[in-house]
Residue, then its C-alpha position, 0 to 999 in steps of 0.5 A: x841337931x846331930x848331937x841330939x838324935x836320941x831325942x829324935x821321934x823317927x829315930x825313936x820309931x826306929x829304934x822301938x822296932x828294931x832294938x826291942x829289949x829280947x831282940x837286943x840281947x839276942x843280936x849281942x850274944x850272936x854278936x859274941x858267938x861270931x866274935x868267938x868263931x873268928x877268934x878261933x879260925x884266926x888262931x887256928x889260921x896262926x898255928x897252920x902257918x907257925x906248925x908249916x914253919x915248923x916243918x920247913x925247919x925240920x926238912x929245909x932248915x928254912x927258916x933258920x932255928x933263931x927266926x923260929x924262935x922268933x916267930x914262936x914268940x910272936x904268935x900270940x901278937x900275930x894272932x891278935x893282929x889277925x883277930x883285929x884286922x879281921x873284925x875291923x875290915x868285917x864292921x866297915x863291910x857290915x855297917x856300910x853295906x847294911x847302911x846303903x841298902x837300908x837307906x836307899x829303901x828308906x823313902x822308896x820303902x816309905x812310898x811303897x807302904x803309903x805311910x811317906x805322906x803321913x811322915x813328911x806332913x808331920x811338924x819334924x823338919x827335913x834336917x830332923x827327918x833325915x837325921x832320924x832316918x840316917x841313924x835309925x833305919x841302919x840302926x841295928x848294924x850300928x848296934x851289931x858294931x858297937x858291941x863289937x867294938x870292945x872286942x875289936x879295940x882289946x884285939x888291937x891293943x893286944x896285937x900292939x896296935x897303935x891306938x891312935x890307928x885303932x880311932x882313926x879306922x873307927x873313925x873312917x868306918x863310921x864316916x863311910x856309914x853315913x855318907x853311903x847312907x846320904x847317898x842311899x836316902x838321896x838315891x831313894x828319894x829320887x824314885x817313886x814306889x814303882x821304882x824301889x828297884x831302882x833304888x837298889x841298883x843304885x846303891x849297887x851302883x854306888x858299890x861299884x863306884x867306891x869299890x872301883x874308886x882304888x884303882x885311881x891311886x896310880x892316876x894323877x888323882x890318887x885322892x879319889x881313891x879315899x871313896x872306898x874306906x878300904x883304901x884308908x883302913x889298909x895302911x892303919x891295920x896292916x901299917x903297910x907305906x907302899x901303894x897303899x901308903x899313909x901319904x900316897x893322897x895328896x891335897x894341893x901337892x902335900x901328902x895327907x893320910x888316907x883318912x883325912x883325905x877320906x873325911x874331906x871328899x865325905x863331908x864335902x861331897x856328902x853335904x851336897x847330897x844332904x842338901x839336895x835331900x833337905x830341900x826335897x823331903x817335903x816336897x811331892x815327887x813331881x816338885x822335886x827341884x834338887x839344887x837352887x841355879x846359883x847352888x847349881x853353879x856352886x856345885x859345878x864350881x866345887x868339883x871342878x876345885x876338888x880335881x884341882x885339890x886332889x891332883x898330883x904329877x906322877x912320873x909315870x902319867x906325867x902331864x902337861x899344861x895342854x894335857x891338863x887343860x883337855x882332861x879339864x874341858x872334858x871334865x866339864x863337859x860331863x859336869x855341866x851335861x849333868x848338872x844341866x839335865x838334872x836340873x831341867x825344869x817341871x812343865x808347869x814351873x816353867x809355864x808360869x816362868x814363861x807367863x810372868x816373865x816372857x819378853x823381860x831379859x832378866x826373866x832368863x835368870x829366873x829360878x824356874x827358867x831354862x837352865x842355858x843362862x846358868x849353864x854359861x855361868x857354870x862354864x865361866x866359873x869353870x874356866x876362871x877356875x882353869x885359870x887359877x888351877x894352870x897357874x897353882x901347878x904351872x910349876x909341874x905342868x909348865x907354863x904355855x900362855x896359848x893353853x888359855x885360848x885353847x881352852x877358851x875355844x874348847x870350853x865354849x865349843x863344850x857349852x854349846x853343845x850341852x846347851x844344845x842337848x840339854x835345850x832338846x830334853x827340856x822340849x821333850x819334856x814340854x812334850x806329850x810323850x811318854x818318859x820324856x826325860x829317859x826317851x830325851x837322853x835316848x835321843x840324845x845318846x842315839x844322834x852321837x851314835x849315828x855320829x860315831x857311825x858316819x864318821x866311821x864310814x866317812x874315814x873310808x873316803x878320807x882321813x881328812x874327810x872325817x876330820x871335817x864330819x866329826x868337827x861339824x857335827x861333835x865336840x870331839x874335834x876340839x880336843x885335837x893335842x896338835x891344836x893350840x891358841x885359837x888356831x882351830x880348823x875353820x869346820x870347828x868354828x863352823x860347828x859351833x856356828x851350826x850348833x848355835x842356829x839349832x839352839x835358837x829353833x830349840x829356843x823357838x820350838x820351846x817357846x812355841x809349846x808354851x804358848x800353846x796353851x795360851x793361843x787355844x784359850x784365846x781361841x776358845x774365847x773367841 
């Protein structure tokens, strides 16, 4: 499908309003003019720095006759190594900033114009509405870098580029295009015309995430540093195998080029935002439903094995097995409180649930049912995949048998907790209030602010005294590094204990709201 975009009518659409044959040629020789202006300024950047050489040949005898003569020499190679850099580093930040602020308006703009209804009601697909809009609403930074290309591509062969890096950065830039534009059309379709803004934000905030993903390089997963195509153009222009080395990512403990490891977190992560969109496109806004339960357990299990991929033992964050297994449990925690609110169910699919399968057990395994059930597969399969991670690295982390029951505690305390928060924001949402979901998490959120707060009053009494308080009432107890096997302190398992009766009210309480409906009716008909 991908193949034949240019048969595609949205990208026609497209197309024929924003490359119309005047415009066209206006874009190329602007697109030359700038070229040209570059071209100059890095020439005249080269010269400042040979006549500054020249100078301190003359008044220093630094650098030496010889080196002058050599970097005399050099200066037309310098100047088109410049020229290349320059034009390659300015067609990534053109193509993937232009692609994310287009795409995320791409629906929300849709909306906002009240012609989306008209779009997503034709007889196109998802798959090809979302190719049509992935290329054709970005379609003029594309056009403004393919022109460039001729230029970039003679500047790197003349600056004694290896060709093989030229294809790799052409590569690189226009893979990060089209994964930002995924998540652009995703983040877009998240929010309706009164939301547009939002869109933007978060592309800006996707901005920040992939600007901000390169100082993870130093951590122990320095392949995430791959989201920002920076980090993967830098070692192909400029050659350079320190920090930014071609081998500093690591796949499974092996190095990989900056590259590789950039087209593996784009493809894989941008084939989950694709697929969210492909089930949603069509859909009203009050039906979206972005991933299936089982897709939502395959997520949760996909994540968890690219940390486990993109790991690596660095000798100045050097980790252990108990290390590692905390740092998981964490991880989880966020990956299933997330997976669990995005995926919370709509009032009205969960009333029918509720009518057609109250009462049969396995009604709780029902796509339109509450999510805990699936929130404990997620966290089973997270920690068959804890298991299979500890023993892949056991020879870099080491090998303790009672990181294995720890974990069991401390994952299971983790569940609990989620599901108990996720169980609260699904009741908001059976509510009558007023934005649910948002006042639901604000809830959330305030209860471990309180929490925060009284833990720090009680550390006035005691140390001891706030220990047992934050056991009780958070998660954050369970990841004590001086606790191992299943020796926890008893307020933990208290905790949990406490934490399991407020899911069944919540049960209870949810089950109430759905019943109401049906208890009014009968009394009506009474």
């Amino acid at each position: 499908m991908l193949l034949f975009f240019w048969r595609n009518p949205e990208f026609i659409r497209h197309r024929r309003a924003e490359l119309r044959r005047s415009r066209a040629l206006t874009v190329l020789v602007i697109v030359a003019i700038v070229c040209l202006l570059i071209g100059l300024a890095c020439w005249t950047q080269v010269q400042h720095d040979l006549e500054i050489s020249r100078r301190g040949n003359a008044d220093f005898g630094r650098p030496s006759l010889t080196e002058l003569q050599r970097l005399e020499q050099r200066a037309p190679t310098d100047f088109w190594q410049l020229f290349y850099h320059v034009l390659t580093y300015g067609q990534v930040l053109v193509l993937t900033f232009w692609t994310l602020f287009s795409c995320a308006q791409g629906i929300s703009g849709e909306r906002e114009r009240k012609t989306w209804d008209f779009q997503r009601t034709t007889r196109l697909r998802p798959s090809e509405l979302l190719i049509g809009k992935l290329l054709g609403g970005p379609i003029l930074a594309y056009f403004i870098v393919i022109c460039s290309l001729p230029i970039t591509l003679l500047a790197g062969l003349c600056g004694e580029v290896d060709l093989l890096a030229i294809a790799y950065a052409v590569t690189l830039i226009f893979a990060s295009a089209l994964f930002v534009g995924v998540v652009g059309l995703w983040i877009s379709n998240l929010f309706e015309s009164q939301s547009r803004g939002l869109g933007v934000l978060g592309a800006l905030g996707l901005i920040a995430v992939m600007t901000t993903s390169s100082s993870l390089q130093r951590s122990n997963f320095p392949g995430f540093a791959a989201l920002n195509p920076i980090t993967g153009l830098i070692p192909w222009a400029e050659g350079t195998e320190t920090m930014y080395g071609i081998g500093s990512a690591a796949l499974f403990g092996r190095p990989v080029p900056w590259v590789f490891a950039s087209l593996f977190l784009y493809v894989t992560f941008g084939a989950w935002f694709a697929l969210m969109l492909l089930r949603n496109l069509k859909k009203d806004h009050e039906e979206l439903h972005l991933l299936s339960r089982w897709q939502v357990v395959g997520c949760a299990g996909f994540l968890n094995f690219v940390f486990y991929a993109l790991f690596s033992q660095k000798p100045w964050v050097e980790l252990k097995a108990a290390d590692f297994a905390n740092m998981m449990v964490f991880l989880n925690a966020l990956i299933l409180l997330a997976t669990g609110m995005a995926t919370l169910t709509p009032h009205e699919r969960l009333k029918v649930w509720w009518r057609q399968w109250h009462g049969k057990p396995a009604g709780w395994f029902a796509e339109d049912g509450l999510m805990w059930p699936w929130l404990v597969i997620s966290a089973a399969v997270a920690y068959g995949l804890m298991v299979w991670g500890l023993f892949a690295w056991r020879h870099t982390l080491g090998y303790d048998k009672t990181v294995f029951q720890s974990a069991v505690v401390q994952l299971f305390a983790v569940l609990v907790f989620v599901i108990r928060d996720v169980l609260f924001v699904q009741w908001c949402k059976l509510t009558r209030m007023r934005a649910p979901l948002v006042k639901g998490v604000l809830f959330v959120g305030l209860y471990y602010g309180a929490a925060a707060t009284l833990a720090l009053m009680f550390t006035l009494r005691s140390e001891g005294a706030m220990h047992r308080f934050v056991n009780l009432a958070t998660p954050v107890g369970v990841f004590d590094d001086n606790l191992s096997g299943f020796r926890f302190p008893a307020t933990v398992f208290l905790g949990v204990a406490f934490q399991l009766v407020v899911i069944i009210y919540e049960l209870v309480a949810i089950n109430r709201q759905l019943a109401r409906p049906a208890v009014i009716s009968t009394n009506l008909a009474g």
